[in-house]
C-alpha positions in Angstrom: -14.6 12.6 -15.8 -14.0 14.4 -12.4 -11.0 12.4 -10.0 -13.5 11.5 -8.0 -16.0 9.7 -10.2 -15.0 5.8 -9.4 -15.6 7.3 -5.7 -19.3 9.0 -6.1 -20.1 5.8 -8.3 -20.3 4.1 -4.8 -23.7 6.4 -4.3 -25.3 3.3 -6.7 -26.1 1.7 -3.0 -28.2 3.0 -0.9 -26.9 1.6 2.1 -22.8 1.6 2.6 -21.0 -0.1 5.5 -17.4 0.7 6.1 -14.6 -1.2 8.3 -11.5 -0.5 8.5 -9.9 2.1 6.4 -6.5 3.5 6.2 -5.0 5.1 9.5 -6.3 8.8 9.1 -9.7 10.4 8.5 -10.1 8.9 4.8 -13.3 7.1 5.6 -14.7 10.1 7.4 -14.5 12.0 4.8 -15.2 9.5 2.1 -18.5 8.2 4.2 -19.4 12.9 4.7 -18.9 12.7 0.4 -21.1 9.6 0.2 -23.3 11.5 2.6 -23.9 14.4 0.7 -24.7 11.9 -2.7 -28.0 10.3 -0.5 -25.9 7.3 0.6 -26.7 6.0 4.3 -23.3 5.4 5.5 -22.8 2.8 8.8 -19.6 2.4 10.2 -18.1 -0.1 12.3 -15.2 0.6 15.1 -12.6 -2.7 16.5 -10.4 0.0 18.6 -10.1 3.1 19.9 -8.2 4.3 17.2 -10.6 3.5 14.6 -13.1 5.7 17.0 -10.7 8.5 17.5 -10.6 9.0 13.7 -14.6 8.3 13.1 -16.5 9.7 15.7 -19.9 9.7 15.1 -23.4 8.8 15.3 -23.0 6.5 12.2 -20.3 4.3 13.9 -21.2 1.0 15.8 -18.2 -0.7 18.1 -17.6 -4.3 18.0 -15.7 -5.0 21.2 -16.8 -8.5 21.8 -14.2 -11.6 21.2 -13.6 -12.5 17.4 -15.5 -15.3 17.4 -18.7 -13.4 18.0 -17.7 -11.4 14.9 -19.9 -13.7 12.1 -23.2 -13.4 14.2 -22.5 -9.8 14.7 -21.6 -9.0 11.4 -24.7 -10.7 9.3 -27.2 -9.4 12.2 -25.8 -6.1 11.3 -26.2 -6.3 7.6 -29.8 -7.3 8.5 -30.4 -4.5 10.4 -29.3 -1.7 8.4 -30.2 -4.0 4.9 -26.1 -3.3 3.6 -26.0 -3.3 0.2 -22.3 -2.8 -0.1 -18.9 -3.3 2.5 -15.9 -0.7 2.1 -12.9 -1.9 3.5 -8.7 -1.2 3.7 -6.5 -4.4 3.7 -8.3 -6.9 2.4 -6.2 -9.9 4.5 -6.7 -8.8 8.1 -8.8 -11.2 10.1 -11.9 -9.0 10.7 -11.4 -8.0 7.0 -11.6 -12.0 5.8 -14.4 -12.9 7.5 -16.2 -10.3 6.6 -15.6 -10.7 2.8 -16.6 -14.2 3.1 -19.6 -13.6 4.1 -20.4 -10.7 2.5 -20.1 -13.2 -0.7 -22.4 -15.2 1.5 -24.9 -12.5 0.9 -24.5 -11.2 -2.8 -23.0 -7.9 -1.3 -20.3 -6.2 -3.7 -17.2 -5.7 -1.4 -15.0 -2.2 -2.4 -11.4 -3.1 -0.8 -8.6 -0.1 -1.0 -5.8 -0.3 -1.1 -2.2 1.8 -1.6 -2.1 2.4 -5.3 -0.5 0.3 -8.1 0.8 3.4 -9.6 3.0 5.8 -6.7 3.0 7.7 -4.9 -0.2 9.8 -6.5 -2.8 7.0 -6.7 -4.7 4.8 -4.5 -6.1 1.7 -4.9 -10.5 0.6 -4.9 -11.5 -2.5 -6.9 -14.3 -4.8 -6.0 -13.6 -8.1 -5.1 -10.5 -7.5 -3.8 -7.0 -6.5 -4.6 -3.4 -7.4 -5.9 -3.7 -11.7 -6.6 -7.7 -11.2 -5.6 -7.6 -8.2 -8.1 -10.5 -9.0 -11.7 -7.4 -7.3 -13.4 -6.3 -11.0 -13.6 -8.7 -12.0 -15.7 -8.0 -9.2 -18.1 -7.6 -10.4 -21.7 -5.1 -8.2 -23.1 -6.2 -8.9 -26.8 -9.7 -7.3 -26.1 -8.6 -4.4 -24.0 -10.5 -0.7 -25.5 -8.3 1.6 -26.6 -8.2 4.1 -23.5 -6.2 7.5 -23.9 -3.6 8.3 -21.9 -5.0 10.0 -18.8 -4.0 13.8 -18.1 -1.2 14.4 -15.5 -2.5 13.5 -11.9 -3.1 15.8 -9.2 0.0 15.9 -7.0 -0.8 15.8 -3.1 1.6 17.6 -0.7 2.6 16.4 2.3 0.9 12.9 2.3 3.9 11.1 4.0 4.3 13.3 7.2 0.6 13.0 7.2 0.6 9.1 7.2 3.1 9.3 9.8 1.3 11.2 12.2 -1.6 9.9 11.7 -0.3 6.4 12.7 1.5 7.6 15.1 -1.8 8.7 16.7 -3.8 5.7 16.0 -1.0 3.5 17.2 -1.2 5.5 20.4 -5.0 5.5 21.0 -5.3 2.4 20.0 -2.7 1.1 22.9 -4.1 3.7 25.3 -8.1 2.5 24.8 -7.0 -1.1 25.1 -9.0 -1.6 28.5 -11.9 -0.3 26.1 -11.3 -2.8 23.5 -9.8 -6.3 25.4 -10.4 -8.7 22.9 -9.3 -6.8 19.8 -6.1 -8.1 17.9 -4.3 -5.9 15.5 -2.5 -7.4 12.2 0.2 -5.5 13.4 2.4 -4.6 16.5 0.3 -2.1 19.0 2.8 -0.7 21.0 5.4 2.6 22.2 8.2 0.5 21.1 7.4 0.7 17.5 8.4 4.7 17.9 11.4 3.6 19.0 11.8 1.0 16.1 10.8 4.3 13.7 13.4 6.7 15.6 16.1 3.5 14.4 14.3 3.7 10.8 15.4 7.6 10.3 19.0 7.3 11.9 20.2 3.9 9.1 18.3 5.9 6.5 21.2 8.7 7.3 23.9 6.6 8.2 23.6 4.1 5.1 23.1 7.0 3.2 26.7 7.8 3.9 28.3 4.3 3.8 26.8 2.8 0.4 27.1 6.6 -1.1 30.3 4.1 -3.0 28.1 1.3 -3.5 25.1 3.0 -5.3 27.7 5.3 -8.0 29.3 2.0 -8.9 26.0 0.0 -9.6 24.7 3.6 -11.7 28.1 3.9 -13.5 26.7 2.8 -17.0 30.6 0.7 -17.6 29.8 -1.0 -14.1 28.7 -4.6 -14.0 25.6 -6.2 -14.8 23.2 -6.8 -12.3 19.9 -8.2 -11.1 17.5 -6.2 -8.7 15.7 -7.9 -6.4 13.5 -5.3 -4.2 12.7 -6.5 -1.0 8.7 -6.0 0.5 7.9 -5.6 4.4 8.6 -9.4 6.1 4.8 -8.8 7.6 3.4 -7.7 4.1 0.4 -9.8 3.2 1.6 -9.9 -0.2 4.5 -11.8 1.7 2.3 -13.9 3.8 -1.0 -14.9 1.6 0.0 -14.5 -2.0 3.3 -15.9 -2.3 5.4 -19.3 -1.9 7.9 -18.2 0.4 5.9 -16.7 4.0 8.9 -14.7 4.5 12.0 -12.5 2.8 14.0 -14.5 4.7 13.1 -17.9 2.1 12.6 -15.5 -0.6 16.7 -14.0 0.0 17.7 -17.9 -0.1 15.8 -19.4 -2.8 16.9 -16.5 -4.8 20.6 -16.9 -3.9 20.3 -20.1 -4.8 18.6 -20.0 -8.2 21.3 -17.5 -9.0 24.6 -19.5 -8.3 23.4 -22.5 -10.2 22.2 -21.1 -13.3 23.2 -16.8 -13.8 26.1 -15.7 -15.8 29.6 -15.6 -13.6 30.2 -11.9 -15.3 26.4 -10.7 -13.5 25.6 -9.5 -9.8 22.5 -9.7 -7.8 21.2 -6.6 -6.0 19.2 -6.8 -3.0 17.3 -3.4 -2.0 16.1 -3.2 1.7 12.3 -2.3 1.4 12.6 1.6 3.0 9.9 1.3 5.6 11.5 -1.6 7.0 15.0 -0.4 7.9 14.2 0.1 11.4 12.5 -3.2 11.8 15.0 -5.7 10.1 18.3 -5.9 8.8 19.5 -8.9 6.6 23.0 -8.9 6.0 24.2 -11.3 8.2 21.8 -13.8 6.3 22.8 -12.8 2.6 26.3 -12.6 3.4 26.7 -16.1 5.3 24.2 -17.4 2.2 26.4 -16.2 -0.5 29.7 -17.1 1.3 28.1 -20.7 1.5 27.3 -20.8 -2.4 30.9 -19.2 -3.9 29.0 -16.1 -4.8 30.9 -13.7 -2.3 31.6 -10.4 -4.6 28.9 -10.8 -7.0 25.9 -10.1 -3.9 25.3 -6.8 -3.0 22.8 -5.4 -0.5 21.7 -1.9 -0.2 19.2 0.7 1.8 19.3 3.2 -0.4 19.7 4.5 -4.2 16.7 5.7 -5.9 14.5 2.9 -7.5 13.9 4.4 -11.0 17.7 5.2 -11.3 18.7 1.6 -10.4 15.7 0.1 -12.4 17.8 1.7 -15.9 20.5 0.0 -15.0 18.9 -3.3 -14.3 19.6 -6.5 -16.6 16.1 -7.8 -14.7 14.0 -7.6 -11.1 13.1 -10.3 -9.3 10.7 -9.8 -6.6 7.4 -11.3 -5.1 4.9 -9.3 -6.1 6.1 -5.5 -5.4 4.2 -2.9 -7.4 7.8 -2.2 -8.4 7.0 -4.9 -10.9 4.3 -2.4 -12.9 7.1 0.3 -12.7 9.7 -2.2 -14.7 7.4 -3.3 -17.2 6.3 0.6 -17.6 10.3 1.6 -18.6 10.7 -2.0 -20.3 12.8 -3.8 -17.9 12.3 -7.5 -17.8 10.6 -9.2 -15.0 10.5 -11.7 -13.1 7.8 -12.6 -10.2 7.7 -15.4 -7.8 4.1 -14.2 -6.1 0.9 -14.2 -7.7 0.7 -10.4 -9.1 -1.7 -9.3 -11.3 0.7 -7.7 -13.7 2.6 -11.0 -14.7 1.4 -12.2 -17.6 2.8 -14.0 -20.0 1.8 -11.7 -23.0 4.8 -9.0 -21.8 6.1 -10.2 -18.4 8.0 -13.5 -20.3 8.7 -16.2 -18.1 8.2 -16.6 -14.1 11.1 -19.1 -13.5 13.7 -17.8 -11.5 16.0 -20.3 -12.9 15.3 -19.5 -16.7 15.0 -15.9 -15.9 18.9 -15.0 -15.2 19.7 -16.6 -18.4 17.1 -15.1 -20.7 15.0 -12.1 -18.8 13.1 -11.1 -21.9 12.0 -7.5 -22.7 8.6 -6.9 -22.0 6.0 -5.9 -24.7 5.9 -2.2 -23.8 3.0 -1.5 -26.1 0.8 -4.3 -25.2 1.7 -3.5 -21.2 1.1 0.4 -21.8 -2.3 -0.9 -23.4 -3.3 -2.7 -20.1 -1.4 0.1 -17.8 -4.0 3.1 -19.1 -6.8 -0.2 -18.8 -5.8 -0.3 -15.0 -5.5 3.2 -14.1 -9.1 3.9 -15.6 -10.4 1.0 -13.9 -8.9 0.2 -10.2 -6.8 3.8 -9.7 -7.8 7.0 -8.5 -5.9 10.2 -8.4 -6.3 10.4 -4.6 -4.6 10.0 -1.3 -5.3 8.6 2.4 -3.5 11.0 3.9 -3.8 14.4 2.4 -7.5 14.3 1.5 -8.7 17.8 2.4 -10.2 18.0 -0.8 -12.4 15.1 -0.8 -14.7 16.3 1.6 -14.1 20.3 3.3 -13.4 20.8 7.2 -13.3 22.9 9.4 -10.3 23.3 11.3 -9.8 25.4 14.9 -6.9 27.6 15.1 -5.6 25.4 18.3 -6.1 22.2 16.3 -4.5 23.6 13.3 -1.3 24.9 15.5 -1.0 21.1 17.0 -1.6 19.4 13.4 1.5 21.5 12.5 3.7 20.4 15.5 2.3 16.5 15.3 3.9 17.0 11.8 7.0 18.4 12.6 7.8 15.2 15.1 6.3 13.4 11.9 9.4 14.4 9.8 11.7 11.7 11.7 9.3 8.9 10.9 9.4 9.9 7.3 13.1 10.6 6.7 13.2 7.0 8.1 10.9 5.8 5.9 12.8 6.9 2.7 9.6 7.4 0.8 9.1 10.9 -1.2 5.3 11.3 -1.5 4.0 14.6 -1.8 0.2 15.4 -1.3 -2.5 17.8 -1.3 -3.4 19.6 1.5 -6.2 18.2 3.9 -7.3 18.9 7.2 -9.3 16.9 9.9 -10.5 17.1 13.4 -12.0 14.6 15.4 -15.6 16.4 15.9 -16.0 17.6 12.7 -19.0 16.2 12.3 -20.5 18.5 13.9 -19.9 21.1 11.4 -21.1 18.5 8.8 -23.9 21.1 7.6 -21.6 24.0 6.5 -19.0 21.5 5.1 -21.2 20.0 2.5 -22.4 23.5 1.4 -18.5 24.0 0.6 -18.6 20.6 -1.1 -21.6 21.5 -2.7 -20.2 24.4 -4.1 -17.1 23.0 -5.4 -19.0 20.4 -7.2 
């Protein structure tokens, strides 16, 4: 089976609407591959970024007020008799609605998302993903036996490429907002985010210096015990929808808590900055004044940086929401413990889910039953792909000029992604905004590669 064979299965409908999709021209190209299968592809634009990345024929704009967006939507699924909905970030207003009433209907929904498995996967399951993912509902006992899969493709240059293609969408979405008046983003819209990223890359250096100490002490295998707790963006959904606490803030305390009344004097507790938040939130003042307040000062510790997998070998136990950095413990057989709804914790190898039980006994995971339902999930809801480097998901054309200016947009990239922390290679991919219009020699390439 081809990498791409969970993504031409989508040509079983006739008739494919897509919403939003990851910043970038991933649904272009996916709805040009679609294309080239038979499918009728119909796209739907909130923003002028969306339209600067899919600028065709296909696309319809919805600019009217949200409210308007039910009628809208279900007179549009009339029209063009949808038999399927496509979608990126399955929680965003628009993105709600629309699976509601796409239920409503009997329409399958596809939602993508990043991958489970990073940085060389991404994420498509129907229904939805993370606590809406089927994987849930997985009996572990009655899994098939599913080989391990061959090494995946490795994509170069995905990160610069996610940062400059948010960068632009970020910008021509806040330029085109007299286009767009009524449209709302989950997120901040605005030139002080590239301030807020320029912050990101200068603490990634400078804390890189100042816990250099810090993070050799916690690797030293005669060091002390500790628990990791990896942090996950405050504005995360995962945060917001599908957990307890709304916030890391609540999450940091009840954690602190839990850990002065019932862990081991001898252990520590680790807290790890989530990397693509450094230049959006700092919480030391809060951990610090917390732990002063509950006796536990020397035995917190809060970093920025440290490499996960090194500090996950170290680890007595994680505690964390419901971070995909949970599937990467159970993986290496570190015990678990998560306070969100994830799909991965299950009682059959994840052990308990109370914080409070968890510092006292954090059980080793069943590696052989998890690597059983790890190969189940990469055949099933993973695909060796990415958002951001996806030239070889459908062929482009690319100008000299646009080529030269893809370069540069990249270079200024590079500060956004040495703030970020994140090392994700990808594949080379190329995209420019009317490349539609050399749809017919592109498929022949496609064609042939097939």
């Amino acid at each position: 089976m081809h990498r791409f064979a969970r993504l031409d299965a989508l040509a079983g409908h006739a008739r494919v609407l897509l919403l939003q999709g990851p910043n970038g021209p991933f649904f272009f190209r996916l709805a040009e591959r679609l294309g080239t299968l038979g499918v009728d592809v119909t796209k739907v634009n909130f923003n002028a970024g969306d339209a600067w990345f899919f600028r065709d024929a296909r696309a319809r704009v919805f600019d009217a007020p949200f409210d308007d967006w039910p009628a809208w939507f279900e007179a549009l699924l009339r029209e063009k008799r949808i038999d399927a909905v496509l979608l990126f970030g399955q929680w965003r207003p628009l993105h709600r609605v629309a699976r509601t009433l796409a239920a409503a209907h009997g329409l399958p929904v596809y939602v993508f998302e990043e991958g489970y498995v990073r940085p060389w996967w991404i994420t498509m399951e129907a229904g939805g993903v993370n606590e809406a993912s089927a994987l849930h509902h997985v009996d572990p006992s009655r899994l098939p036996d599913i080989p391990e899969p061959p090494p995946p493709v490795r994509h170069r240059f995905a990160f610069f490429r996610m940062a400059m293609y948010s960068t632009w969408y970020g910008v021509v979405a806040w330029l085109g907002q007299r286009r767009f008046p009524h449209y709302r983003h989950h997120r901040p819209l605005h030139v002080v985010e590239a301030g807020r990223w320029l912050r990101c890359g200068i603490r990634k250096w400078a804390h890189r210096l100042t816990e250099r100490r810090v993070v050799a002490a916690l690797l030293d295998p005669a060091g002390r015990d500790y628990f990791l707790v990896p942090l996950q963006l405050d504005a995360d959904s995962q945060i917001r929808h599908s957990s307890p606490w709304g916030s890391n803030a609540r999450f940091i305390e009840a954690v602190l808590t839990s850990f002065a009344a019932h862990a081991e004097p001898a252990y520590e507790v680790v807290f790890r900055h989530h990397p693509l938040e450094r230049g959006h939130a700092d919480y030391r003042r809060l951990i610090d004044a917390r732990a002063a307040g509950l006796g536990l000062s020397g035995r917190v510790r809060y970093i920025h940086d440290g490499a996960l997998p090194r500090l996950l070998k170290r680890a007595r136990g994680v505690v964390l929401v419901n971070s995909t950095t949970g599937v990467q413990a159970l993986y290496h057989g570190v015990p678990v413990c998560a306070t969100g709804r994830p799909f991965y914790a299950r009682g059959e190898w994840a052990g308990t889910t109370s914080m409070d039980a968890f510092w006292c006994d954090p059980l080793k995971p069943d590696r052989e039953r998890f690597a059983a339902f790890y190969r189940y999930m990469l055949a099933t809801t993973q695909i060796n792909a990415s958002f951001y480097a996806c030239g070889d998901l459908f062929p482009a054309w690319e100008r000299p000029w646009v080529r030269l200016v893809r370069r540069a947009a990249c270079s200024c990239a590079a500060v956004v992604v040495l703030g970020s922390g994140a090392q994700a290679p990808a594949g080379e991919g190329t995209w420019r905004p009317d490349e539609a219009s050399r749809g017919d020699a592109a498929r022949q390439r496609l064609a042939v590669a097939r």
